[in-house]
KOLGUFI-245307 format. One record per atom (N, C-alpha, C): x, y, z. Coordinates in steps of 0.2 Angstrom, whole numbers, padded with zeros to 4 digits, always signed. Layout:
KOLGUFI-245307
XYZ...
END
This chain:
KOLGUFI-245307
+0017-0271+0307+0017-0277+0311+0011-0281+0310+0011-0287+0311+0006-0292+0307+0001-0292+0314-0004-0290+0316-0009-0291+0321-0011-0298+0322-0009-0301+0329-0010-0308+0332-0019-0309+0335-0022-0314+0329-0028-0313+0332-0030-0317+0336-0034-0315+0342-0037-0317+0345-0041-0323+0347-0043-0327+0353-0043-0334+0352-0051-0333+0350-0054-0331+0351-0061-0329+0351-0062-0330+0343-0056-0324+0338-0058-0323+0331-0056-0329+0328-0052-0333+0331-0051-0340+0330-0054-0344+0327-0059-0347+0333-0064-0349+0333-0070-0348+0330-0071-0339+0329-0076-0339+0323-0074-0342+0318-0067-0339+0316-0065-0344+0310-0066-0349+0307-0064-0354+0313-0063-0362+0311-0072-0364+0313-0075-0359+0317-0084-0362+0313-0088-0360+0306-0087-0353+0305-0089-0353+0298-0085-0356+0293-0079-0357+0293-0076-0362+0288-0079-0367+0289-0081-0372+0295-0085-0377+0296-0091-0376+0291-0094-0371+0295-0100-0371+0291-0100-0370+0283-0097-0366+0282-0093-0367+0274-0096-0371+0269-0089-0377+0273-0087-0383+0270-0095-0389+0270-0099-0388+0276-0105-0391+0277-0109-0390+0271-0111-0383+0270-0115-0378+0264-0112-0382+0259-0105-0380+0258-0101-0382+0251-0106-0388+0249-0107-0395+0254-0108-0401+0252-0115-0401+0248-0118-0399+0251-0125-0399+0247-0125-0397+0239-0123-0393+0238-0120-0390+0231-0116-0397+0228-0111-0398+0231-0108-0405+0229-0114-0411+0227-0118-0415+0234-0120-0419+0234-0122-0425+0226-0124-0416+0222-0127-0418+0215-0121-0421+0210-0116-0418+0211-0110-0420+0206-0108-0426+0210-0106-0427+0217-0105-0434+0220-0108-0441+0217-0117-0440+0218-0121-0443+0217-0120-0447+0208-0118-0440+0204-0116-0443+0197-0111-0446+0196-0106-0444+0198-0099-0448+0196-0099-0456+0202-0102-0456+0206-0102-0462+0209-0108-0468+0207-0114-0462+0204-0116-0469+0203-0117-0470+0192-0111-0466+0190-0108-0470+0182-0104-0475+0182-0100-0479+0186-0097-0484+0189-0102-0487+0189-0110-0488+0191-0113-0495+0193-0117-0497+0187-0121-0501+0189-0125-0506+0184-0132-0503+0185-0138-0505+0180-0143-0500+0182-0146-0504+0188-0145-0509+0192-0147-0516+0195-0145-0513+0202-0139-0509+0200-0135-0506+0209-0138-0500+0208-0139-0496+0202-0141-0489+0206-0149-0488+0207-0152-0492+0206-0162-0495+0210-0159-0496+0216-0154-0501+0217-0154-0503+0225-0154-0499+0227-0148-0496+0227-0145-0488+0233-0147-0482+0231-0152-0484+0226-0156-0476+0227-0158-0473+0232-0160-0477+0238-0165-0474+0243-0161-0475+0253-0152-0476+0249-0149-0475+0254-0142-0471+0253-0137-0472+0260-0132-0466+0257-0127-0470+0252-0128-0476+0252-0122-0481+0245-0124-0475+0240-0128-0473+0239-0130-0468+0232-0122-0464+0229-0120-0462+0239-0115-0458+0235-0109-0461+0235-0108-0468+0236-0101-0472+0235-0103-0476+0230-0096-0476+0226-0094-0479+0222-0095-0486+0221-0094-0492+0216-0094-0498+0218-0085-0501+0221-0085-0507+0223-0077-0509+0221-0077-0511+0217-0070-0508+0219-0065-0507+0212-0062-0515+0207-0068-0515+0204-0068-0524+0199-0063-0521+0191-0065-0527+0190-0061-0526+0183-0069-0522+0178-0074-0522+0179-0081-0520+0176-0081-0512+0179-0077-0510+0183-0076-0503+0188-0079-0498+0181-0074-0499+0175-0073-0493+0170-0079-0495+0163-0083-0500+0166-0087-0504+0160-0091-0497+0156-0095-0495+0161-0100-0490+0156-0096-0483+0150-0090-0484+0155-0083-0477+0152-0083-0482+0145-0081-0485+0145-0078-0490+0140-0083-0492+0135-0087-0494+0137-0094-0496+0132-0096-0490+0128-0095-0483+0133-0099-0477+0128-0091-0475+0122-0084-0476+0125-0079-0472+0121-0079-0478+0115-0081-0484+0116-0078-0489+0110-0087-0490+0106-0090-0487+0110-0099-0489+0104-0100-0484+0103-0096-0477+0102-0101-0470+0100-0094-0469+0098-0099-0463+0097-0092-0458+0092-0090-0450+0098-0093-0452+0104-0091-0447+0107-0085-0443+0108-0080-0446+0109-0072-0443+0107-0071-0440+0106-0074-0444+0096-0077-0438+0090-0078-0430+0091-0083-0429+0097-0088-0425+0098-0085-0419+0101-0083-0422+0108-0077-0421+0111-0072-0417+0107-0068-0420+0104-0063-0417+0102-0065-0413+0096-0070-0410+0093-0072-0407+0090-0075-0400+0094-0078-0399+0100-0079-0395+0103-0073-0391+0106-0068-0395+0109-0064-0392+0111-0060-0388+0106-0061-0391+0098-0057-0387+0093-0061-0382+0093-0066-0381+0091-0071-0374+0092-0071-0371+0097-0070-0374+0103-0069-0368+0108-0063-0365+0107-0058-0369+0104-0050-0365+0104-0052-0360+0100-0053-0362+0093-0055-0356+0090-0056-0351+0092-0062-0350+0094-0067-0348+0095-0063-0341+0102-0061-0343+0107-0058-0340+0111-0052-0338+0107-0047-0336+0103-0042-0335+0101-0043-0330+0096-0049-0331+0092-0051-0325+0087-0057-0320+0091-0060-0326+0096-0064-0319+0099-0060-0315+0103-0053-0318+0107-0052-0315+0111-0046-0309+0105-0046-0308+0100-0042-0303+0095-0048-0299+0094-0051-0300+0091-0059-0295+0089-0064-0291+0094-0063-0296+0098-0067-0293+0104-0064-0289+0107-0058-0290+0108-0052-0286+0112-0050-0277+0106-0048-0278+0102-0048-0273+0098-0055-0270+0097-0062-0272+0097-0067-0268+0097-0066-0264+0104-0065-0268+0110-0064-0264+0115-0060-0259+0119-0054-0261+0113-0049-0255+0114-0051-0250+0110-0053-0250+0104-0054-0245+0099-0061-0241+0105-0065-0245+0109-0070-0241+0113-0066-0236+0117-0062-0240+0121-0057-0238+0125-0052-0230+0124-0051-0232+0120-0044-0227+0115-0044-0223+0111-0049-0225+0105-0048-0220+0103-0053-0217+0101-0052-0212+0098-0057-0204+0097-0060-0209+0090-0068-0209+0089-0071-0209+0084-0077-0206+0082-0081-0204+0076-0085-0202+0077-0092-0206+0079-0095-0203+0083-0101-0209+0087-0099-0213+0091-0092-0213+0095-0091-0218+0098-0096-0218+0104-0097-0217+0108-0102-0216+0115-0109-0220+0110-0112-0218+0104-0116-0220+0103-0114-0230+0102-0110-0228+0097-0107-0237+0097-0108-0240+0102-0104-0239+0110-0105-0241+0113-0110-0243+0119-0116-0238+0119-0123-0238+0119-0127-0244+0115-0126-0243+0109-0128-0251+0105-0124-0257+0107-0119-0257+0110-0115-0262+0111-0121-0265+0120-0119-0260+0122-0124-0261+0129-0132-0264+0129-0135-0262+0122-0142-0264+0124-0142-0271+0120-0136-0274+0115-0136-0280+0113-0135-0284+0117-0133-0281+0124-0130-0287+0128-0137-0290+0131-0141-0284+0132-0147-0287+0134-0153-0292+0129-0149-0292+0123-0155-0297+0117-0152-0304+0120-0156-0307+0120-0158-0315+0120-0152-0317+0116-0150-0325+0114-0147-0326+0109-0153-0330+0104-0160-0333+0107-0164-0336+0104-0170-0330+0099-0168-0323+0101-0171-0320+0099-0168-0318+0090-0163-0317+0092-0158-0318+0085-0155-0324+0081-0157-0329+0083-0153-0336+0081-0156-0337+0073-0163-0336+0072-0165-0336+0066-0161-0332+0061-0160-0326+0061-0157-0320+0059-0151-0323+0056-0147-0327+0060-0141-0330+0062-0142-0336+0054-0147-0338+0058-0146-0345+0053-0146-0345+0046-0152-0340+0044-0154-0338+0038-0148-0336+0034-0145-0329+0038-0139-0327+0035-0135-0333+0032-0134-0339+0039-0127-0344+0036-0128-0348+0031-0138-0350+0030-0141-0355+0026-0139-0349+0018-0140-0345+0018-0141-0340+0011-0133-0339+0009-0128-0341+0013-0121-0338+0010-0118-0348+0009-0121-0351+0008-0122-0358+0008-0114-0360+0012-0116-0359+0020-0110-0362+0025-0113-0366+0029-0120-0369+0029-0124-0375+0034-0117-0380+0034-0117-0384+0040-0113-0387+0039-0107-0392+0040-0102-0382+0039-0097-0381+0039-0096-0379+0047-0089-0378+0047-0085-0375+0051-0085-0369+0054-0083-0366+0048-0086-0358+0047-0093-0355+0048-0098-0358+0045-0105-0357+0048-0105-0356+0055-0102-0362+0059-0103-0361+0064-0101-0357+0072-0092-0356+0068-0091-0349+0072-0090-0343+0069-0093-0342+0062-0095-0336+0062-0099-0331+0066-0105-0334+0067-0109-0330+0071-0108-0330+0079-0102-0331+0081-0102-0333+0086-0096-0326+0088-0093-0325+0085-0085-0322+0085-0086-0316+0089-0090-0313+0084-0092-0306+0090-0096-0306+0096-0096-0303+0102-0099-0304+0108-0100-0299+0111-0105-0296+0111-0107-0287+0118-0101-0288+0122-0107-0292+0127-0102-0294+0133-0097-0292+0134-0091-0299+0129-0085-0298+0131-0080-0290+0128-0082-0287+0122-0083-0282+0121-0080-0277+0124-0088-0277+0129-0089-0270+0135-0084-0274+0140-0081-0278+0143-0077-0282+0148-0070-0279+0146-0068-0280+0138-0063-0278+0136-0062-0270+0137-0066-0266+0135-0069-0261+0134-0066-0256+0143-0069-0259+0146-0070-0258+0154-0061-0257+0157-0057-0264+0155-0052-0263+0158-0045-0259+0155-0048-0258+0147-0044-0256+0143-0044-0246+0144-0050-0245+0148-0051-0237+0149-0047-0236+0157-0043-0242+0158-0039-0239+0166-0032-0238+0164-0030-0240+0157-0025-0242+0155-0022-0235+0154-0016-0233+0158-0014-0225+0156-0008-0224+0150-0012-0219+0147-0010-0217+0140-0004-0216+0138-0001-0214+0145+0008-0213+0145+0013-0220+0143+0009-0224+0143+0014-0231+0140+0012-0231+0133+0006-0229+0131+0006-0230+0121+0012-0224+0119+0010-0219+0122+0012-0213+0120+0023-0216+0121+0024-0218+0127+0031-0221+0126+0034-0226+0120+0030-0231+0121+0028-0236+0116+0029-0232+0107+0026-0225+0108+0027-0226+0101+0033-0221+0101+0036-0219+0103+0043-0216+0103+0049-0221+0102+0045-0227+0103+0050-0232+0100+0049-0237+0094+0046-0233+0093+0043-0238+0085+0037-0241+0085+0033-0244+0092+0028-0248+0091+0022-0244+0087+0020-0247+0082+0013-0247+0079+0006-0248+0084+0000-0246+0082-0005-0246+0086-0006-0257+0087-0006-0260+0080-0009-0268+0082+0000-0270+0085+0004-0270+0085+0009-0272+0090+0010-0269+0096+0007-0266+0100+0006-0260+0105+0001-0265+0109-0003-0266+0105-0010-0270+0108-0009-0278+0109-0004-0281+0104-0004-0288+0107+0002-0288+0109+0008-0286+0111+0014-0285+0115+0012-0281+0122+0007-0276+0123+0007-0274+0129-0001-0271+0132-0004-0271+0127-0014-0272+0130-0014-0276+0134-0015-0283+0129-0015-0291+0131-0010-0292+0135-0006-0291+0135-0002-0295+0142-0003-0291+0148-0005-0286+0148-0005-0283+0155-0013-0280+0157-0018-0285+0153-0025-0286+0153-0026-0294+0155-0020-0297+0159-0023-0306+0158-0028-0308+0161-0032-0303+0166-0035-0306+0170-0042-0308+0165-0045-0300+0164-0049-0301+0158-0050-0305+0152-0043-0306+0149-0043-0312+0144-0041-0318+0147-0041-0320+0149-0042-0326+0157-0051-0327+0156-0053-0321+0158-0062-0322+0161-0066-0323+0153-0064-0319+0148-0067-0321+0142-0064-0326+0139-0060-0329+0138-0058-0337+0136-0061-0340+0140-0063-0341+0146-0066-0345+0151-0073-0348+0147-0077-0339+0150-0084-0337+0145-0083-0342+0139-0079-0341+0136-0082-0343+0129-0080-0350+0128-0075-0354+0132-0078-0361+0133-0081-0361+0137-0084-0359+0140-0091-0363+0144-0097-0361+0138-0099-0355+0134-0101-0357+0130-0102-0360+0126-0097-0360+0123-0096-0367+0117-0097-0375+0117-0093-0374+0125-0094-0382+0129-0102-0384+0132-0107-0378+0134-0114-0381+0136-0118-0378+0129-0118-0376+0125-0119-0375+0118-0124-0378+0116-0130-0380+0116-0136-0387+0109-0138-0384+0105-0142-0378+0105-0147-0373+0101-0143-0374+0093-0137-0370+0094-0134-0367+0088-0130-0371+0084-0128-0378+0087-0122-0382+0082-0127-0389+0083-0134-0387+0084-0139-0394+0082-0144-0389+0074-0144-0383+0074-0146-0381+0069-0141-0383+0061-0133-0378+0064-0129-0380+0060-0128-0385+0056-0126-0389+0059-0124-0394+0062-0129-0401+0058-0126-0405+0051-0131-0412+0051-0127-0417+0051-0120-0416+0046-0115-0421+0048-0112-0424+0055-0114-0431+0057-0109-0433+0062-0103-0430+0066-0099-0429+0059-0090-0431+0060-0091-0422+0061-0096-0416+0061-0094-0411+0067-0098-0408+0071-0101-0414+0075-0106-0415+0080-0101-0414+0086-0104-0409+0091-0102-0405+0095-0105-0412+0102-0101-0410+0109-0103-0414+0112-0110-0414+0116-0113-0410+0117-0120-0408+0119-0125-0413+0116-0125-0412+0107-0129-0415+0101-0126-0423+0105-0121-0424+0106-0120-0431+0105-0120-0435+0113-0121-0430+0118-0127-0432+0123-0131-0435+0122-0136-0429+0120-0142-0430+0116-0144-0436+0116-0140-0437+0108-0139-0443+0105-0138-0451+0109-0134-0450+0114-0131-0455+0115-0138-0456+0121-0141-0452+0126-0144-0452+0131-0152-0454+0126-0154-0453+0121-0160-0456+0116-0159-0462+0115-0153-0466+0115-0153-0472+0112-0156-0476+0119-0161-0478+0116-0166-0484+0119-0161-0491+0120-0154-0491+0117-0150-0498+0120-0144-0492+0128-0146-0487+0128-0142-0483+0132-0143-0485+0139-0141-0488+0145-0143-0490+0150-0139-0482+0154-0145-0483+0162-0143-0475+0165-0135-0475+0167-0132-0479+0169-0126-0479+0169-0123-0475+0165-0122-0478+0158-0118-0474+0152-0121-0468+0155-0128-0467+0153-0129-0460+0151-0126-0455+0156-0126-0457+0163-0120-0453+0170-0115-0454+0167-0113-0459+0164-0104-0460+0163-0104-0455+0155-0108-0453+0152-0107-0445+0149-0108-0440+0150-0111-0440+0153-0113-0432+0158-0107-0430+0163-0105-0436+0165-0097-0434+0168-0094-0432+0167-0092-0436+0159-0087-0434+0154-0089-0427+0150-0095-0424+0151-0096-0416+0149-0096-0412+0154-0097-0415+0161-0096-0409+0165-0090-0408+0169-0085-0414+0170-0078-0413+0172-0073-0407+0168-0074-0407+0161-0071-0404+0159-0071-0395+0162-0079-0393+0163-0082-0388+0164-0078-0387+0173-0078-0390+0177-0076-0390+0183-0069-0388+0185-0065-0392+0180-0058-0392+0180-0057-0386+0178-0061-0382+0171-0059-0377+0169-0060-0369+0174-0064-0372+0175-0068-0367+0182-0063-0366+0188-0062-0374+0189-0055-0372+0195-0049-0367+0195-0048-0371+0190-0041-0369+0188-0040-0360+0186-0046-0358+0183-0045-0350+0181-0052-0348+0185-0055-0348+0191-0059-0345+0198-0056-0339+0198-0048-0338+0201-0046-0333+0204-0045-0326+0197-0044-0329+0192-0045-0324+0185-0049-0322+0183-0056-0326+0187-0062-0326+0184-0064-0318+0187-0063-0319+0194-0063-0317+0198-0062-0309+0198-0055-0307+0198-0052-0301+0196-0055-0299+0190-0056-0304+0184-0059-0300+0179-0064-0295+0180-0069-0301+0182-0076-0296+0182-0074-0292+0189-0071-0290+0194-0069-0287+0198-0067-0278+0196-0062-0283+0190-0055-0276+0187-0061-0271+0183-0067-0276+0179-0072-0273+0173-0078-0268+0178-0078-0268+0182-0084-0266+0188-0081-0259+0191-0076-0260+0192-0072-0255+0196-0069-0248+0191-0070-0248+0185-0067-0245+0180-0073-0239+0179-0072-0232+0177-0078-0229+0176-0077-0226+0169-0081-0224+0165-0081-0223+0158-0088-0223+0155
END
């Protein structure tokens, strides 16, 4: 029976929710302050810098969407855009195959050295990625893939981290369903992608996340890559667009919008996955 709470516990409720919501806003203020003042002129955002117009938008004129529209019709960020997004797809769908069977074969099966493999996987997570990036380059520069596509998710595919995450959830998984499993024909890689993965979503939820938000705040690695345009990532083509001396501060907020909305929405949307993953990875002992 459901316990009736009390007026008292009420009350605390509905203040630290208050307070919360108060807390939350400060956090907010900075994404408020960008998206309201990429709608203005650089002539309105000097005025109201030093009142709360700061964080209201202008009205709503036919010029509302001006600096949106000047940077999608005078740049190539679209471009840029939809080239990151393709990388990140990738990038999440091979790493979530590789990474995931590294950390089931951690997980599962009997090998020799395993405990040691996995100890090396543990102490990579702790290396830098600036510490290796040369190592990275040299290798893509000498097998002649600068450039390319492939240059630049190859070094990207394998991940410690996601790994030992996979690694973590894949060691709770009880043995009596492969062992069923194969009394009815399944093989060890269709065992894995019909019933690992589908009954690991949270984790493969939290590493697809990871690896677009990776991919999507990225500069270091796809500006080395990276000289042609046509596969300039969106970070590079900030950059870019924030350098141009014709670039007024408007645009430059009305692209920073357009790179951080996506990161927000994504965040929203899979939190509660995010959440259980590293929850479910913590709680596993191995």
């Amino acid at each position: 029976m459901k316990k009736e709470l009390t007026t008292k516990q009420k009350v605390i409720g509905w203040v630290v929710a208050i307070l919360m919501f108060v807390a939350s806003l400060f956090f907010l203020f900075p994404i408020i302050w960008l998206i309201a003042n990429s709608f203005k002129t650089d002539a309105a955002i000097t005025a109201d810098m030093n009142s709360l117009m700061a964080f209201v938008p202008p009205a709503l004129t036919g010029d509302f969407f001006k600096n949106y529209v000047t940077i999608l019709t005078n740049s190539d960020f679209i471009r840029y855009m939809v080239n990151t997004l393709f990388y990140a797809f990738v990038l999440i769908v091979v790493g979530i195959i590789v990474n995931g069977l590294a950390g089931y074969a951690l997980a599962k099966i009997n090998f020799p050295f395993r405990e040691r493999w996995l100890m090396i996987i543990m102490l990579l997570m702790i290396v830098p990625m600036e510490t290796i990036i040369t190592i990275h380059f040299l290798f893509i520069a000498e097998a002649g893939l600068l450039n390319t596509v492939i240059g630049y998710i190859l070094p990207m595919i394998v991940n410690p981290f996601n790994i030992f995450l996979f690694r973590q959830v894949f060691v709770g998984l009880p043995d009596d369903i492969y062992e069923a499993a194969q009394l009815d024909g399944t093989g060890p890689l269709k065992y894995f992608f019909t019933m690992v993965l589908p009954m690991s979503r949270s984790v493969v939820a939290t590493v697809g996340v990871f690896t677009f938000l990776n991919v999507w705040n990225d500069y270091l690695w796809p500006s080395l890559v990276f000289t042609s345009g046509d596969l300039l990532t969106a970070q590079i083509g900030l950059n870019a667009i924030a350098s141009n001396t014709n670039t007024t501060t408007g645009q430059i907020l009305a692209v920073i919008t357009m790179v951080t909305i996506p990161v927000i929405i994504i965040y929203s949307f899979f939190s509660k996955q995010i959440v259980e993953g590293v929850i479910s990875t913590g709680s596993k002992e191995g």
